[in-house]
C-alpha positions in Angstrom: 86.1 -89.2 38.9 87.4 -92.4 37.4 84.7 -95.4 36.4 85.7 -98.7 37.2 87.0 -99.7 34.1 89.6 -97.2 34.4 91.2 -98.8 37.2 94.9 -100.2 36.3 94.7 -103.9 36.1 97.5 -105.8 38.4 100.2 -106.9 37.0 101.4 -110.3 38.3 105.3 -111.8 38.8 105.9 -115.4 40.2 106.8 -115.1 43.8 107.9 -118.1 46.2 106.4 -118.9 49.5 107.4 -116.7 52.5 107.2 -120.0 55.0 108.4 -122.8 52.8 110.0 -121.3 49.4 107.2 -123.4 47.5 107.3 -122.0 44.1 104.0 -123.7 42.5 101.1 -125.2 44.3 102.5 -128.7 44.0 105.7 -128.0 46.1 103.0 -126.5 48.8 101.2 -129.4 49.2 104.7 -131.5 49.9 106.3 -128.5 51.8 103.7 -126.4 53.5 101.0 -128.7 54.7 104.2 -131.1 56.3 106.0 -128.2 57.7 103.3 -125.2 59.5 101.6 -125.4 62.4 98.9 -127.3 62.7 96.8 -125.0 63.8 97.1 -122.6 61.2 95.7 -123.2 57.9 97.4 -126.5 56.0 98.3 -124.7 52.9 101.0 -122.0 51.6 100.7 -118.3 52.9 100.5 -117.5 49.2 97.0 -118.5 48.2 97.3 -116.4 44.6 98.4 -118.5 41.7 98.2 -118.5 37.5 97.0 -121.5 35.5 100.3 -123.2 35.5 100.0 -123.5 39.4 102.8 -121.1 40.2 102.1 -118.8 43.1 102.0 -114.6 42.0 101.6 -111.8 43.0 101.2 -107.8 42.4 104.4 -106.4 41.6 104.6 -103.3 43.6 104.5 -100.9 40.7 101.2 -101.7 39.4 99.5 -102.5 43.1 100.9 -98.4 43.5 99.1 -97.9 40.4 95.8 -99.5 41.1 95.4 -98.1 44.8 96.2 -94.4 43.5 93.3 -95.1 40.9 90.9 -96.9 43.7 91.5 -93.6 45.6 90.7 -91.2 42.6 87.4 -93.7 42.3 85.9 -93.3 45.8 86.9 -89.7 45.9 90.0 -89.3 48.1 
């Protein structure tokens, strides 16, 4: 069975906004908040970002990675 600090760490790539193409958290706060709904939360649908403020996210490959290693953890 594997221990936690076996399990594949994510591995992040930039990504833009699904709603607004926002890039970085900056162009969400001009894009997003002016353009959705206004009863839906006022920020971008991508709430992950790095330090520089640009919005990320799992690439596919390593999210594969980490749930085939979450399953060998709880003992699927």
């Amino acid at each position: 069975m594997a221990s936690k600090t076996e399990l594949p760490a994510l591995v992040m790539a930039p990504v833009d906004c699904p709603v607004c193409g926002a890039k970085t958290v900056a162009q969400a706060d001009k894009r997003c908040k002016a353009n959705q709904d206004p009863s839906l939360k006022a920020n971008c649908m991508v709430a992950n970002h790095d330090d520089d403020g640009n919005f990320v996210m799992p690439t596919a490959e390593s999210y594969a990675a980490f749930e085939k290693g979450f399953a060998a953890f709880i003992g699927q």
